[in-house]
N, C-alpha and C positions, 0 to 999 in steps of 0.2 A: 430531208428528214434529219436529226440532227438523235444521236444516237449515242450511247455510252460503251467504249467497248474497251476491253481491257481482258488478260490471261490469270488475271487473280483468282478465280474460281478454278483453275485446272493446278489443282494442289497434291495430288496424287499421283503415282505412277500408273495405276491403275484404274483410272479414270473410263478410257473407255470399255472396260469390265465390268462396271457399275453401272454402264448406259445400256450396254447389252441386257445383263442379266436385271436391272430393275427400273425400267427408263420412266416408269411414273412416278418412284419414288424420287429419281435424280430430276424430275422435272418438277418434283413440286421443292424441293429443297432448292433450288433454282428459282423458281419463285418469291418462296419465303424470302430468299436472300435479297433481292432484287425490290418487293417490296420492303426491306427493310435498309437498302441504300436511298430508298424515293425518301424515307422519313429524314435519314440521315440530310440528303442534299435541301428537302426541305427547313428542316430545321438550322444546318450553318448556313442557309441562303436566308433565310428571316435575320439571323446577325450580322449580317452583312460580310461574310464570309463568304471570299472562294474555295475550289476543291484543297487549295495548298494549307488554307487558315486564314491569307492573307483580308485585310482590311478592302472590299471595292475599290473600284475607282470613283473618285465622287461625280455626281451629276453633275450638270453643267450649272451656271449660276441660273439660267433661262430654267429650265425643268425643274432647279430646285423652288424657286418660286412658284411655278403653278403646283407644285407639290404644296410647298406651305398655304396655300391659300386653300386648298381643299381637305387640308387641316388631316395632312400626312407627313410622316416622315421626310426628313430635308435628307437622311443619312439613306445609300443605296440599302435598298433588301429587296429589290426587286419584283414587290408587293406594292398594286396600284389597285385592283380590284379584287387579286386572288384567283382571276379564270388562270392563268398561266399555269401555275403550281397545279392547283387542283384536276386541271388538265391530264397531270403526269398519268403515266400508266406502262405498266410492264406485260410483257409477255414472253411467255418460257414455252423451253421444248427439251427437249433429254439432252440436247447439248449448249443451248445458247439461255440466258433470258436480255429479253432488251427494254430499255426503258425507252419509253418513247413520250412524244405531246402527240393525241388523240387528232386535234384539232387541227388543221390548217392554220388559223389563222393566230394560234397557239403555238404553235412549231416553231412558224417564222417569228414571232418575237421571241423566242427560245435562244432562235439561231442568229438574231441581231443580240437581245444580251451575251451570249456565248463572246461574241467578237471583244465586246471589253472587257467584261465580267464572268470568268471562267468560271461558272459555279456548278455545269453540268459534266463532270470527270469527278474519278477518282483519286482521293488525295493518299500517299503516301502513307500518312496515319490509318486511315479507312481500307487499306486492302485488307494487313492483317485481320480486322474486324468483323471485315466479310469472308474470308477464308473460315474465321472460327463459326460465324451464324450459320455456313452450310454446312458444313460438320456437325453441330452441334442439331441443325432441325434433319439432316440425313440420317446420321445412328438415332436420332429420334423417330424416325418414320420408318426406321430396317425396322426397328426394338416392334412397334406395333406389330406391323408384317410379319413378323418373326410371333408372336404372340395368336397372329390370327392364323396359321399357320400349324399351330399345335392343338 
């Protein structure tokens, strides 16, 4: 299973305070977040961008040819029919969320592009980005809470 895992979401001291006292609210803030790195990877993975920014590595001259001939892109994006990508999916829990490929047969083409073409990680740009989306959908889901509350 080929999996994203990284400490970026643990940005507080008081992290596990926030899982005690509201762990559905930290699990869907966890969520949110997590579907909104699938868009992020989907989208620098369509540019043919890795998790760093960097350009792929290019297909071989063999693949780019049966590429061209079915009248796709010669440049890597990693997009041949789209199950792969669409595949993606996440799942959260008041401590974790994971992005994962659904599919078997999904996975492991995941986990053969992964070996040249790192595009499933987090890049150095995108941590901070993700630190602010869980902040930003958590005080947004306390504020309701806090509203249904009163």
């Amino acid at each position: 299973m080929i999996t994203i895992e990284s400490n970026a979401l643990q940005i507080v001291d008081n992290f596990s305070k926030q899982i005690s006292e509201q762990p559905n609210i930290v699990k869907t803030a966890l969520g949110r977040t997590a579907e909104f790195l699938m868009f992020i990877i989907k989208q620098r993975t369509a540019k043919g961008k890795d998790y760093q920014g960097n350009s792929f590595v290019k297909y071989t001259p063999e693949y780019a040819k049966i590429r061209k001939v079915k009248g796709l892109p010669t440049t890597p994006d990693l997009f041949f029919k789209g199950n792969m990508m669409s595949n993606m999916t996440q799942r959260s829990t008041p401590t974790q969320a994971r992005i994962t490929f659904s599919a078997v047969r999904e996975n492991s083409k995941a986990l053969w592009n992964q070996k040249t073409r790192k595009f499933f990680a987090i890049g150095d740009r995108e941590a901070p980005l993700l630190k602010n989306k869980f902040m930003e959908e958590y005080n947004r889901l306390m504020k309701i809470w806090a509203n249904e509350k009163i």
